[in-house]
C-alpha positions in Angstrom: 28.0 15.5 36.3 24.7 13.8 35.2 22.2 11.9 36.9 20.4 8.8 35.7 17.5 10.4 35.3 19.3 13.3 33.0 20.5 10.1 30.8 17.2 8.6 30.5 15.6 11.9 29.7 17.9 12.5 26.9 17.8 9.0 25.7 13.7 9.5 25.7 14.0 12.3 23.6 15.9 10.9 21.6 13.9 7.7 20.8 11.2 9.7 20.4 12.5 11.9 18.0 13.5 9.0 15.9 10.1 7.5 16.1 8.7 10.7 14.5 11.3 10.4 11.8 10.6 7.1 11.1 7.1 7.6 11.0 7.5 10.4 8.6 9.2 8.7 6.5 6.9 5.6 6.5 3.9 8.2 5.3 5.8 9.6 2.6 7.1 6.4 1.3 2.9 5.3 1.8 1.7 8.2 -0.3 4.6 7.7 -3.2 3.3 3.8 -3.4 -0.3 4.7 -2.7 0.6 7.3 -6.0 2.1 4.4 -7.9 -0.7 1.8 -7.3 -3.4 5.2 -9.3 -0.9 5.3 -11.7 -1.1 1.3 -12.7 -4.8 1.4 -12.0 -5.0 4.5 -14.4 -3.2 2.6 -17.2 -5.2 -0.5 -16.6 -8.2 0.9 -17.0 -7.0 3.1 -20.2 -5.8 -0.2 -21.5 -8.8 -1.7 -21.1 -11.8 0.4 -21.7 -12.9 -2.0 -24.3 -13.1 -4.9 -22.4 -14.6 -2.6 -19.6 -17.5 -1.8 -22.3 -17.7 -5.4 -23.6 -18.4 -6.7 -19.6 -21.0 -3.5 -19.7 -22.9 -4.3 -22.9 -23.3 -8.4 -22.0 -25.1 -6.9 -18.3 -22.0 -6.6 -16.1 -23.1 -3.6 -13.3 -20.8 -0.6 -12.6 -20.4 -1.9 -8.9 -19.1 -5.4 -10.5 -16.6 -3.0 -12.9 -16.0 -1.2 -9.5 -15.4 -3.9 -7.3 -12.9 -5.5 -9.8 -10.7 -2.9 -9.6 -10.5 -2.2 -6.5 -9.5 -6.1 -6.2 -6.7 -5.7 -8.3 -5.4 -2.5 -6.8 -5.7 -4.5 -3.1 -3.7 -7.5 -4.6 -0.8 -5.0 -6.1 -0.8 -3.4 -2.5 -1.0 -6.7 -0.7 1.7 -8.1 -2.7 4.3 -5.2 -2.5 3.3 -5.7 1.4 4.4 -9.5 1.1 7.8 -8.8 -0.4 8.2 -5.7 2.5 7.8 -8.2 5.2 9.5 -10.9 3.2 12.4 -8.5 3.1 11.9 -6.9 6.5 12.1 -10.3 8.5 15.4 -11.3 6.6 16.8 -8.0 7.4 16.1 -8.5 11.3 17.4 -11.7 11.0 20.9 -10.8 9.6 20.9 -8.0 11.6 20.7 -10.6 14.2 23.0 -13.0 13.2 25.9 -10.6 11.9 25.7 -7.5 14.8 24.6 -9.8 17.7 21.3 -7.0 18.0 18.4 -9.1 19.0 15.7 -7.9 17.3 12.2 -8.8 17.4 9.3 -8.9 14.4 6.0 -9.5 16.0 3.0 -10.7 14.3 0.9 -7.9 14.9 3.2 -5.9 13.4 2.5 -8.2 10.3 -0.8 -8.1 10.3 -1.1 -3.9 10.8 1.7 -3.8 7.9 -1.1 -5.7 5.5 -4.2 -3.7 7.0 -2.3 -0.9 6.0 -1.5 -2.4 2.6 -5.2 -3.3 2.1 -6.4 0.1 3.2 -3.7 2.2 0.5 -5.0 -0.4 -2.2 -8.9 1.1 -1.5 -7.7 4.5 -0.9 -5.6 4.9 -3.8 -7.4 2.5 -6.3 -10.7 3.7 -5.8 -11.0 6.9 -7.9 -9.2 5.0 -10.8 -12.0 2.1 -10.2 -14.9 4.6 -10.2 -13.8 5.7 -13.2 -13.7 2.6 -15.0 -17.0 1.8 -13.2 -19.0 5.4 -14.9 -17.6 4.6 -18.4 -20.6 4.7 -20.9 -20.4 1.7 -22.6 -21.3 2.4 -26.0 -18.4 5.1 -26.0 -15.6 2.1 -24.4 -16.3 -0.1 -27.1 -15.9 2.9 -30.2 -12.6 3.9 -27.7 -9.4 2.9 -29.9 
């Protein structure tokens, strides 16, 4: 025979080891997009070293190549965290309307979803973006 209190310890336990899980999961799944947004940035800046030099030779600074960049690897981020809430929200609500779960999305788990976004677009864009931003000029524009 089990108390109440044996039930809601087990039920704890187990809620909390699913949150662990689920957390896990979430940080591996960060890193592997976090990888994916260096690898774009990589290529982007590969592709265009010669436009990088061209910006460099006419007086551009290697905080404005810098801060470009890192701009476009925030946007990627931000936008693959647009189409995860996009597709998030519409899951709850057919989750909703076809099991009868009520289910709840708040706001601020919106807005940490995009900080989060925003700070794997910096962190993972910014060593591609340095890079760009150190490239000798004279040796981007002779780059074929």
């Amino acid at each position: 025979m089990r108390t109440q209190a044996e039930l809601i310890s087990i039920i704890s336990s187990t809620s909390e080891l699913l949150t662990v899980l689920l957390a896990a999961i979430a940080g591996i799944s960060l890193v592997v997009g976090g990888i994916g947004i260096m690898n774009i940035m990589y290529v982007s800046v590969t592709e265009r070293t010669k436009e990088i030099g061209l910006r460099m030779s006419i007086g551009a600074r290697g905080a404005d190549i810098l801060l470009q960049f890192l701009v476009e690897a925030i946007m990627i981020s931000i936008t693959g965290g647009i189409i995860g809430v996009v597709i998030g929200v519409a899951a709850s609500n057919l989750v909703t309307y076809f099991a009868n779960w009520p289910t709840l999305v708040s706001e601020s788990s919106i807005i940490l979803s995009f900080v989060v976004c925003a700070i794997t677009g910096i962190f993972f864009g910014y060593y591609p973006a340095q890079k760009a931003s150190r490239l000798d000029p004279i040796e981007a524009l002779r780059y074929e």
